[in-house]
C-alpha positions in Angstrom: 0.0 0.0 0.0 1.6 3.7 -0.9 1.8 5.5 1.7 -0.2 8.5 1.6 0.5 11.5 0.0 -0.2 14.5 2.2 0.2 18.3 2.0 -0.3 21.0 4.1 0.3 25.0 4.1 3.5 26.0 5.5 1.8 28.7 8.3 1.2 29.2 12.0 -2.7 29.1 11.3 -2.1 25.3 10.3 0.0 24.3 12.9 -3.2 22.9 15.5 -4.3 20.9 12.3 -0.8 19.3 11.7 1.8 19.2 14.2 2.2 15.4 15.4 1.3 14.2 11.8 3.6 10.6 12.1 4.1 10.7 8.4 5.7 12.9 5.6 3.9 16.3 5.0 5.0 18.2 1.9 4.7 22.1 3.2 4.0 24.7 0.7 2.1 28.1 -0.6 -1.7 27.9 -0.9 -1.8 28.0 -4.6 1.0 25.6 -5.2 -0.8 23.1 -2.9 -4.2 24.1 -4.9 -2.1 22.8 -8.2 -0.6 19.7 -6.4 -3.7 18.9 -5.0 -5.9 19.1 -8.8 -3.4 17.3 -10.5 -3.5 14.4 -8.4 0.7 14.8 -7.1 -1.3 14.8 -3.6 -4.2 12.8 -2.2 -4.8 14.8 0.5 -4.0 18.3 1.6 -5.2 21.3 3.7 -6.0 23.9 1.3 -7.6 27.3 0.3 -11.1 26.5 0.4 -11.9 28.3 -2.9 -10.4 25.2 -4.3 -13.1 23.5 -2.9 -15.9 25.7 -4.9 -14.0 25.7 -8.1 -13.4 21.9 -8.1 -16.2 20.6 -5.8 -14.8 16.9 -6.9 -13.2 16.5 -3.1 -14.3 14.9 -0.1 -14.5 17.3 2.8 -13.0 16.5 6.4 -16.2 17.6 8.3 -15.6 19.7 11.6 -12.0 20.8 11.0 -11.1 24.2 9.0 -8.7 27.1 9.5 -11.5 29.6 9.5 -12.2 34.0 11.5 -15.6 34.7 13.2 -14.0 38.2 13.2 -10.8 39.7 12.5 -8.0 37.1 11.3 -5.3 39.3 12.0 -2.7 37.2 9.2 -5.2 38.3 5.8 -5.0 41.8 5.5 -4.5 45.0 3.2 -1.9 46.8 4.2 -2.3 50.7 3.1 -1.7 54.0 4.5 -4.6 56.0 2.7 -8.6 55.6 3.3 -9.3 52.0 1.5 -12.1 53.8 -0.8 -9.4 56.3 -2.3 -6.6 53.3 -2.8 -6.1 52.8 -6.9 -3.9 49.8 -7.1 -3.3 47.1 -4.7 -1.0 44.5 -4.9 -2.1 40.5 -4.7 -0.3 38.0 -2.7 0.7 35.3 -5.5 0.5 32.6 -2.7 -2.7 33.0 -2.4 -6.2 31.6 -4.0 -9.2 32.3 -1.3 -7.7 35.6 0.0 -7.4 36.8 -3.1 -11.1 36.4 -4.3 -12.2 36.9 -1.0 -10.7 40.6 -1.9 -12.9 41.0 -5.2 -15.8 40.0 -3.1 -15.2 42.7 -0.7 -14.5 45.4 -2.9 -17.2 44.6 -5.3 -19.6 44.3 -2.3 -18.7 47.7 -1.4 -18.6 49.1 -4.7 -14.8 49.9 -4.9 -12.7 49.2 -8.3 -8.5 49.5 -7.3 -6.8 47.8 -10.1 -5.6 44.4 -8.4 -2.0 43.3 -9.5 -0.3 40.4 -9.1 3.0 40.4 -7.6 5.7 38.3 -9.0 6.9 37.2 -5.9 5.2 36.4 -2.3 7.8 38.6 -0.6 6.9 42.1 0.1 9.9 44.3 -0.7 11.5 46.7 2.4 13.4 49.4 1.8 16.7 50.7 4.0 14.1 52.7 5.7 12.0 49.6 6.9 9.6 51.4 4.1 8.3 48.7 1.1 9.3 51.3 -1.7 6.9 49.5 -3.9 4.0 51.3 -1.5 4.8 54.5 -2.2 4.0 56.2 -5.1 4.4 59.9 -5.3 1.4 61.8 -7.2 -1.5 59.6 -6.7 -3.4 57.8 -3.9 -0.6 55.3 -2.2 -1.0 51.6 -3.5 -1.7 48.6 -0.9 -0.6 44.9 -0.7 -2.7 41.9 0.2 -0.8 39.9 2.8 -1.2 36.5 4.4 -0.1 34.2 6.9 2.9 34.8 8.5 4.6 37.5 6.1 1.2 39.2 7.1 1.7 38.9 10.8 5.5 39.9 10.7 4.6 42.7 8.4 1.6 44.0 10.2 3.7 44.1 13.2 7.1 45.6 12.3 5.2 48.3 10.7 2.3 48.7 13.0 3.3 52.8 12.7 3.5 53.0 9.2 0.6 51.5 8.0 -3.3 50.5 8.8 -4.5 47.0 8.2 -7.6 46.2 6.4 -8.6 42.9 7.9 -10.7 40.6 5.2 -11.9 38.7 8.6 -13.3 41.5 10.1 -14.4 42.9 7.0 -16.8 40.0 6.2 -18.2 39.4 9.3 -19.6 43.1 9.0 -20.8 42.6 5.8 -22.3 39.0 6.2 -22.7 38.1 10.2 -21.0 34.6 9.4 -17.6 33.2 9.9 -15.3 32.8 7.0 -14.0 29.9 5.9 -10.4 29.8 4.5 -8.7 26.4 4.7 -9.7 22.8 4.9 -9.1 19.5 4.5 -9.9 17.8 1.1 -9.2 14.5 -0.3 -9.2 13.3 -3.8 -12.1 10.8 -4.7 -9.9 7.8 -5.3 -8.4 7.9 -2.3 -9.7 4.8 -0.3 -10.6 4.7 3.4 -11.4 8.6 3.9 -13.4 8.5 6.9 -10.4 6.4 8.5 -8.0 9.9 7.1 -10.6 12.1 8.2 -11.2 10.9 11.8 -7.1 10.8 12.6 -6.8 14.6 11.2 -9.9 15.2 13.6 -8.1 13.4 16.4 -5.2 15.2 15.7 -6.7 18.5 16.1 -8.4 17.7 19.2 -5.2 16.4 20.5 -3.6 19.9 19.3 -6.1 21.9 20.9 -6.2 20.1 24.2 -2.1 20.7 24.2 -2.2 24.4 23.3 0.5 25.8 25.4 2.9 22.8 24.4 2.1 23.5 20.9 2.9 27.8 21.3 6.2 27.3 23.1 7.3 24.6 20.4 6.5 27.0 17.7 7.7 29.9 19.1 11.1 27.7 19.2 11.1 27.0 15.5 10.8 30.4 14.8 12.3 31.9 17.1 15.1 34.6 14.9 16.4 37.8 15.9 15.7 39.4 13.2 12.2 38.5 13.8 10.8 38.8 17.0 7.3 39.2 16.5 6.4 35.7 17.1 6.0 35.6 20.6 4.4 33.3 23.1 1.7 35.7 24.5 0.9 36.8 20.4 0.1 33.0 19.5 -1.9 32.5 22.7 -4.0 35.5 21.1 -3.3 34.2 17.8 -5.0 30.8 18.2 -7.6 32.1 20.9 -9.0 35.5 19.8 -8.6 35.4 16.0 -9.0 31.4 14.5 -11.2 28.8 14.8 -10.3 25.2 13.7 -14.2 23.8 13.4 -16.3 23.2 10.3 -20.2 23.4 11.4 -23.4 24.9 10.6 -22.0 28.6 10.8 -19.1 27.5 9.0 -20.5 25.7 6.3 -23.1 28.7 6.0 -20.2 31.2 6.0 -18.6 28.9 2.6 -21.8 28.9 0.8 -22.3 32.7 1.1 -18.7 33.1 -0.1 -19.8 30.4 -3.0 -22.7 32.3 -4.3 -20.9 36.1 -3.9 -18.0 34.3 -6.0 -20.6 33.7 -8.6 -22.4 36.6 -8.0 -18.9 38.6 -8.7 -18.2 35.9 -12.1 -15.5 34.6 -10.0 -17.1 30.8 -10.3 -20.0 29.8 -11.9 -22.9 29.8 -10.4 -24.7 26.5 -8.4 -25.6 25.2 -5.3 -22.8 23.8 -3.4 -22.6 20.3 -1.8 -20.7 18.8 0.9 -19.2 15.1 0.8 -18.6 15.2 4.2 -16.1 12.4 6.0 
């Protein structure tokens, strides 16, 4: 039997759904993981869960997702004008749901900036501290959509510089429902899925109930001095205030809404969605 094939994004947010894993796990960027994932070069993966509603050909690891009733804190706009007067803002290449949860958001609110892709996922800091790609003299400053941990490190070095639009926050103002960025899906060949499904669920329960043993080991892998955002008392605010790992009714509610506002925006076509839930 080949052993199976698992991927998983390569961010704190992901850490209660993977750590203790006994197997491989190939880390890597949202969208790479999305391609991986589609062609089959993984069976299983934690992903962006746009990926579900464009390719609804996945089983679904019921009650586990990386998702915000709120402010997520790690998907954010960073700008330094008003949001309604930004022109151009820069998209994370790493990611897939942030992204179009961005064009939701702004078409929602009747906003146009021209969204440009960035050729890399890094953001690009000047001698100053300053990205000079933010500033541009003689019209209304561009922004950069950030995520994950570049997001967090960003938002905090340069918690004077700039504000943070949070896409969390944003859509539980506009909708009352959590939003769902991440989960768990499993190609439909794979056999035994429930048996997949109920370790990753055990494994996040067992995450969860080990929370302050999970913070201080992370906070070990990264800790560098060159980066000392990551600290023990932001994670235990991290995982507390700002994510939730569960997939229920809200949740599931939260995913259709994004579905149909995808459609609405000719982002997907448009359809009812349905859950194979494991």
């Amino acid at each position: 039997m080949k052993p199976l094939r698992i991927g998983c994004v390569k961010y704190l947010n992901a850490r209660p759904l993977i750590r203790g894993w006994p197997g491989e796990v190939e880390f890597d960027h949202p969208s790479a993981l999305c391609e991986r994932l589609a062609n089959g070069e993984l069976d299983v993966a934690l992903v962006s869960s746009f990926e579900f509603l464009r390719n609804p050909i996945y089983r679904v690891v019921d009650d586990v997702s990386i998702s915000s009733d709120g402010p997520i804190y790690s998907v954010v706009v960073a700008h330094r004008d008003e949001i309604s007067k930004i022109d151009e803002i820069g998209l994370d290449p790493a990611s897939e749901t942030a992204v179009n949860l961005l064009r939701c958001l702004l078409g929602e609110l009747g906003l146009n900036p021209h969204l440009k892709q960035r050729s890399t996922g890094i953001l690009p800091v000047g001698p100053a501290g300053v990205s000079p790609a933010v500033v541009k003299p003689g019209s209304a400053a561009p922004a950069h959509l950030l995520i994950g941990d570049q997001a967090i490190r960003f938002r905090q070095k340069h918690a004077d510089e700039f504000q943070f639009w949070d896409l969390g926050e944003q859509w539980n103002k506009l909708m009352g429902l959590p939003f769902v960025y991440a989960l768990w899906l499993i190609r439909p060949e794979v056999v035994a899925p429930k048996q997949i499904a109920d370790r990753l669920r055990g494994l996040r329960d067992e995450n969860l109930s080990h929370l302050n043993e999970l913070i201080a080991d992370a906070v070990a892998r990264v800790a560098d001095p060159s980066h000392p955002e990551i600290t023990r008392e932001f994670l235990n605010c991290y995982y507390h205030e700002h994510l939730r790992f569960s997939f229920g009714k809200k949740e599931k509610e939260g995913l259709r809404t994004f579905g149909q506002l995808c459609a609405k925006h000719g982002l997907l076509r448009g359809g009812g969605i349905a859950f194979d839930l494991v």
